[in-house]
N, C-alpha and C positions, 0 to 999 in steps of 0.2 A: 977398715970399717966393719964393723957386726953385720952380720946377714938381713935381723931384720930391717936396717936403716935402709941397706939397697933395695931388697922390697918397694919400702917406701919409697924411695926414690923413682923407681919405674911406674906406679901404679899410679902416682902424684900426676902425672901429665892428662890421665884417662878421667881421673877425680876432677879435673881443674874442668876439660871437656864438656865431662856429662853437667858441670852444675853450670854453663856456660849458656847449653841449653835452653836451661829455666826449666821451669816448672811444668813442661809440657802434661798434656793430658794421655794417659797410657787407656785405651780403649780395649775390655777386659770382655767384651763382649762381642769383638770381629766386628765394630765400627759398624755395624750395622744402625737405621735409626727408630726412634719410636716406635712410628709406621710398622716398620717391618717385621718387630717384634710382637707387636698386638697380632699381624695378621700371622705367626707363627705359633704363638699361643693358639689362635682360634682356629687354627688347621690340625691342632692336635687335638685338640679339647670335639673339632667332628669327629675324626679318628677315631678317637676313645669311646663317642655317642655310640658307635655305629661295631666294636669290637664289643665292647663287653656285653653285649646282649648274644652276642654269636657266640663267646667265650662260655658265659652261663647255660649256653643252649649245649654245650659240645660237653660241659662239665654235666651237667643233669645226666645226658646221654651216656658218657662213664661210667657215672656211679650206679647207672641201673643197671650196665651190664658187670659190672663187679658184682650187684647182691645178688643178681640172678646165677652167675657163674659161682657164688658161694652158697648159697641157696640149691644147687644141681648137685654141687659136692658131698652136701649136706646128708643129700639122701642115695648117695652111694655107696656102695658097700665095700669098705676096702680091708675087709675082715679076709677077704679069700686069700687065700697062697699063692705069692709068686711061684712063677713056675723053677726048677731046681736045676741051673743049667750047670756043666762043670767048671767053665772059668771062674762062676761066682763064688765068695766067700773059699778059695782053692789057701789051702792050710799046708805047709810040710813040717811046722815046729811045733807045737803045743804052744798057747800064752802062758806068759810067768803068773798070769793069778791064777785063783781057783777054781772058776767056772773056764769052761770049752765057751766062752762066748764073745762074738765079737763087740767092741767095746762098745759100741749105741745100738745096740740090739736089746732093747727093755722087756722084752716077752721073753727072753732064753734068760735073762739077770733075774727076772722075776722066775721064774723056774727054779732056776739053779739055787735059789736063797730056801725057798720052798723045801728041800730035799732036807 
């Protein structure tokens, strides 16, 4: 016999079963009834009444302390010199380009183009 005939053959008894059955109702919803879904609805829908006023209160409160913290930046002065410690930027080879500079270092690129 073919392979897929014996297939068939086994799976035929399970087929015969389930349409045995009928037509039963497959409850898609955890069998729960009307009832219980209205009142589930309406337990989330207070939930929701009662968060998003807290949510837009906590969100206001972010974004003010964002502009203020950018706003503080704003008028800082980050022009001054890190201080020159020797671990930092420590060199033993020359770079293969033309400038002595490290690669995102735009004030030494901007120098070094200048010359």
């Amino acid at each position: 016999r073919p392979v897929p005939s014996i297939i068939m053959q086994r799976l035929a008894p399970l087929a015969r079963a389930s349409l045995r059955r009928g037509a039963q109702r497959r409850s898609m919803s955890g069998g729960a009834s009307i009832e219980e879904h209205a009142a589930t609805a309406q337990k989330w829908k207070d939930i929701s009444k009662f968060a998003a006023p807290v949510l837009l209160v906590l969100t206001a409160y972010n974004a003010k302390v964002h502009a203020d913290h950018v706003a503080h930046e704003a008028h800082e002065h980050h022009d001054e010199e890190a201080p020159k410690y020797a671990y930092i930027a420590k060199r033993t080879k020359a770079f293969p380009f033309q400038c002595d500079c490290s690669y995102f270092d735009v004030k030494c690129w901007e120098a070094c183009q200048k010359k």
